[in-house]
N, C-alpha and C positions, 0 to 999 in steps of 0.2 A: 332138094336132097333130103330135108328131115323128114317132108309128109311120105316122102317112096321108104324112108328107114321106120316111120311110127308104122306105117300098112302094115309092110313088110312083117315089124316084128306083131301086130294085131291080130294079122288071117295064118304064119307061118310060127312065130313063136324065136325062139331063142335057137343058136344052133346045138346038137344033141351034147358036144361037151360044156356049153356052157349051161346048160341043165343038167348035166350028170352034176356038175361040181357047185351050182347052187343048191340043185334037190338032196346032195349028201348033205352038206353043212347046214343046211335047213333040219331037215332030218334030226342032225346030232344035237343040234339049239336047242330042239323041241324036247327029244327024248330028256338030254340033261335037264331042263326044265322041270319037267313033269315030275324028273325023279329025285330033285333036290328041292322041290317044295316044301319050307317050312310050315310044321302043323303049328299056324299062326293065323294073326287073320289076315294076313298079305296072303296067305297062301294059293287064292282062287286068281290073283294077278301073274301069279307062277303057272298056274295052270293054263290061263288064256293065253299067256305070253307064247308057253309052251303047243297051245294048241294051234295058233297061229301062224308057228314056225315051220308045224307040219301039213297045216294046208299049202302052203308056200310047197312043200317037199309034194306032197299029190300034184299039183298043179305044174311041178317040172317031171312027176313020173309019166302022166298021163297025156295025150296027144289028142286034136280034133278039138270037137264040140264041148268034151268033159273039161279039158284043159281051160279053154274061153271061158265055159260055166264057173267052175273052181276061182280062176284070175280075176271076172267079173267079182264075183265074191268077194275076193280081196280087196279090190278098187273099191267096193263100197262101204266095204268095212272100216278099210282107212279114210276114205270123206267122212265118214260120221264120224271115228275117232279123233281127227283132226277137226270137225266142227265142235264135237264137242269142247276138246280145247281151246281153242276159240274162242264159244260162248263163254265156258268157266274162267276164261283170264278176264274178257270183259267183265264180266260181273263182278269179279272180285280181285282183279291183279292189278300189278303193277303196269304203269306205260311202258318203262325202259325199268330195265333189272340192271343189276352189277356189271353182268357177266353174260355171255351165252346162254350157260348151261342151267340157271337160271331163269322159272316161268314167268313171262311178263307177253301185255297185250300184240308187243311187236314180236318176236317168238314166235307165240301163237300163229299170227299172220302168216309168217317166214314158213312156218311149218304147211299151215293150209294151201299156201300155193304151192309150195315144191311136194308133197306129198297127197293132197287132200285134193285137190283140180287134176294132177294126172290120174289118181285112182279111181275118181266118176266118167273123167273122158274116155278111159280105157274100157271101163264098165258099157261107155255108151257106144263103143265103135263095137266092141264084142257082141255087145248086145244077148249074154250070156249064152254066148252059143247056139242062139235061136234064129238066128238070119244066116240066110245063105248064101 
């Protein structure tokens, strides 16, 4: 049942309401974002946060091959986001943190498999929209 539900949503995608109501609130993540960026120097993390939000928003407006391309995208953006967390807690973090919320090597971890392994797999079954 999960490989006929990951196909499913890899070749067909999401059904159109649950894209309409991600691609808004992605949308509105984004715009806010952009438009509440502190002229600081955090500010270009507001931006990418922001522009991220709105790739998310393309990638539920759009359908087909563009949609796979766009999603591939994503998937690989957050493996290397999530690697690089990863690497930077190894090299310089904690084992175990306090808390959760809290950057340490096990986090990291927790992070790159729930987030960072589905977003290259999905990258690699799309195949950004270039297989048929």
């Amino acid at each position: 049942m999960y490989r006929e539900g990951a196909e499913l949503i890899t070749q067909k995608g999401l059904s159109p309401f649950s894209r309409a109501i991600l691609g808004l609130f992605s949308g509105l993540f984004g715009a806010v974002m952009v438009l509440i960026a502190p002229p600081t120097d955090k500010q270009i993390f507001f931006y990418l946060f922001g522009g991220f939000c709105l790739t998310v928003c393309l990638a539920c407006i759009f359908t087909g091959r563009l949609r796979q391309f766009i999603g591939s995208s994503i998937g690989v953006s957050v493996f290397f986001i999530a690697g690089w967390y990863l690497f930077s807690q190894i090299i310089s973090g904690e084992f175990i943190s306090g808390s959760r919320s809290q950057p340490s090597i096990i986090n990291a971890v927790f992070f790159f498999i729930l987030f960072g392994l589905p977003g290259i797999s999905y990258a690699a079954k799309a195949k950004f929209g270039f297989a048929k």
